[in-house]
N, C-alpha and C positions, 0 to 999 in steps of 0.2 A: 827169225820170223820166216814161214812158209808160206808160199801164197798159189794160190790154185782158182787159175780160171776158170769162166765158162760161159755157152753163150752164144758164143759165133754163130757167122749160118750165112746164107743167101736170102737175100730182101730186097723188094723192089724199090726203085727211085719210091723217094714221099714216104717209105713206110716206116717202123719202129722195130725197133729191136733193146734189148736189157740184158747188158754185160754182168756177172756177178765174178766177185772176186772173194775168197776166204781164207782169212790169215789165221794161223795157230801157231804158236809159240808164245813165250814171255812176253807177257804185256801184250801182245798182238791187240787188244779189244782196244788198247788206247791210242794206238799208232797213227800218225798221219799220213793218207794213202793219198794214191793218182793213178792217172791213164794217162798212158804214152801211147803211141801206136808208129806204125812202120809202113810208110803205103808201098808197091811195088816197085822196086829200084828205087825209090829215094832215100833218107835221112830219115831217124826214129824221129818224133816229134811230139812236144807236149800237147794231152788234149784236154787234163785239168786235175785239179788237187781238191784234197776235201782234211782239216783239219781235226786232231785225236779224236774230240767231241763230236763234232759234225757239225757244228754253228757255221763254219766256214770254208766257202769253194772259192775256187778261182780259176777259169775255160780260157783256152785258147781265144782268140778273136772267133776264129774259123766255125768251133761248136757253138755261142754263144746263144744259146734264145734256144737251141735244139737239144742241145747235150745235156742233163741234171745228172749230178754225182750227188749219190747219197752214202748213209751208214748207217750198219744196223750192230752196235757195239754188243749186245745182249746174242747174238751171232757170229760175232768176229765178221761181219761181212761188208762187204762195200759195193754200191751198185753203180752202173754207168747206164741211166735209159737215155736212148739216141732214138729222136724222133722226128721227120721230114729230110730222111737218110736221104743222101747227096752218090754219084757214083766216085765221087774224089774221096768219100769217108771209107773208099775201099781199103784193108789195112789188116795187119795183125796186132791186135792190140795187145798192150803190156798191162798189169795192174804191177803196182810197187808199192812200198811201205815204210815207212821211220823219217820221211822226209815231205816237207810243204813246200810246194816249191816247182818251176817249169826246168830247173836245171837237171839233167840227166847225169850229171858225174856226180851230182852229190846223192847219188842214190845207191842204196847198199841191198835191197829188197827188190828184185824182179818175178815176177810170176813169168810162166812158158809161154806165154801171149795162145792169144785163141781169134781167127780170121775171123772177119766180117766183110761180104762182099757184097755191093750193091749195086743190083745190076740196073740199065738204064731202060 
């Protein structure tokens, strides 16, 4: 599986922004995807999963109420809209694939992450 971000950008505190992620290869349309991101000098860190079908997500604490991950199977695609952006949601975000789940080792599928920085 391929995956190919997009999205990033500069956004002020309170605003929105919609991450998309597009996977190609085998089976990619039924894969279970997520968002990791990486803030500056710290640790990657989970920011939420969305299962093959899309019935089911599961957010960090941190995004919770803010962050919807969706999927668009009929596109291979999977979206992250981030809405009432925080300046600590600054990050390069990761999309990944073949794994449900906040654990980062059990993932085999990284896309090239794409920044989001939100300024205050």
């Amino acid at each position: 599986v391929q995956l190919q971000a997009s999205g990033g950008g500069l956004v002020q505190a309170g605003g929105s922004l919609r991450l998309s992620c597009t996977a190609s290869g085998r089976d990619a349309y039924r894969t279970p995807m997520g968002w990791f991101r990486q803030p500056p000098g710290k640790e990657r860190e989970f920011v939420g999963t969305i299962s093959g079908n899309g019935a089911v997500t599961s957010y960090a604490d941190s995004v919770k109420g803010r962050f919807t991950i969706s999927k668009d199977n009929g596109k291979n695609t999977m979206y992250l809209q981030m809405n009432s952006l925080k300046p600590e949601d600054t990050a390069v975000y990761y999309c990944t694939a073949g794994y449900y789940g906040s654990n980062s080792h059990a993932i085999n599928y990284w896309g090239q992450g794409t920044l989001v920085t939100v300024s205050s």
